[in-house]
C-alpha positions in Angstrom: 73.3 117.9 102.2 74.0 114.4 103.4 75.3 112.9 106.5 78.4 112.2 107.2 79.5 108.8 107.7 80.0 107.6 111.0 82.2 104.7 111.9 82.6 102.9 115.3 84.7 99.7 116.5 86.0 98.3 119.3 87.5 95.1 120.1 86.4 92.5 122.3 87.8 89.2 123.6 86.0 86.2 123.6 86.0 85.0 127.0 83.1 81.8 126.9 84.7 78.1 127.6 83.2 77.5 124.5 84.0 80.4 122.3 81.7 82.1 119.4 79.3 78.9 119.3 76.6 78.7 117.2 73.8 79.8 120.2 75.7 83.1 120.9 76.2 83.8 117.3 72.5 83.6 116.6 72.1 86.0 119.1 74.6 88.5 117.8 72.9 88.3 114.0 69.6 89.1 116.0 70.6 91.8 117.4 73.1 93.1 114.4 69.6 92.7 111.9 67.9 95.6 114.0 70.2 98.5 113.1 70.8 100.4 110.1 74.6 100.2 110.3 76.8 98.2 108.0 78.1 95.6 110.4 81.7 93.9 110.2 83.8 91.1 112.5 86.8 91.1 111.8 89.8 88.6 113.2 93.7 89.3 111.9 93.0 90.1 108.4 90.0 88.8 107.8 86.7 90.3 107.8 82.6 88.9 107.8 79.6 90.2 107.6 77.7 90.5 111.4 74.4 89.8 110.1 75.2 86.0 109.2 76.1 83.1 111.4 77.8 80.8 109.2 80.4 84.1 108.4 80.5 84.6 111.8 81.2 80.8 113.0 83.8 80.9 110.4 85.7 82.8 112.5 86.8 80.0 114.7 86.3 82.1 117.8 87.7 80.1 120.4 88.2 81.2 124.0 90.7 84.3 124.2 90.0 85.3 120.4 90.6 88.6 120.1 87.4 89.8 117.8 87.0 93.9 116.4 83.1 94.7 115.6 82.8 97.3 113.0 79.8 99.1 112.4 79.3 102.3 109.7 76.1 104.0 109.2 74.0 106.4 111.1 73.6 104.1 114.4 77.2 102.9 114.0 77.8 103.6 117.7 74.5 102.4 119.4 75.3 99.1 117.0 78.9 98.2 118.4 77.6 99.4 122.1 74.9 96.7 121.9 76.4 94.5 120.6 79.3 95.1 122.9 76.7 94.3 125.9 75.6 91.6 124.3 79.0 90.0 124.3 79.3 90.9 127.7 75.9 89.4 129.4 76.8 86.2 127.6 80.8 86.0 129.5 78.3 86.8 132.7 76.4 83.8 132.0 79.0 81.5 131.4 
């Protein structure tokens, strides 16, 4: 019998002067490369892969960019949780 699927989001603003830069994006891949999980950024309509900067950077997250992290797999929700903290140590560093 297999698993079932297990999908988690949540949406996150991006509250850094200088928005999803290149530095904080690197970080996020980092991270998003150490878990099983499918992982997904998605802004409006569009969506990109979480394991790849240039996709990410794409984005054009700019201060107050609303961004949803998706993640599907069996560590879908200890994917979007860290990454979630992530986002947030790097608005506390700002």
């Amino acid at each position: 019998m297999s698993e079932a699927l297990l999908v988690h989001e949540a949406v996150f603003e991006v509250t850094s002067e200088l928005g999803l830069h290149a530095r904080p994006a690197g970080q996020f891949v980092t991270l998003a490369d150490r878990f099983e999980a499918e992982i997904k950024v998605g802004r409006g309509d569009e969506w990109v892969d979480g394991r790849s900067v240039l996709s990410l950077l794409s984005l054009a997250a700019s201060k107050g960019t609303r961004l949803c992290v998706r993640a599907v797999g069996p560590d879908a929700r200890e994917a979007v949780e860290a990454l979630g903290a992530l986002l947030e140590q790097a608005r506390a560093a700002d």
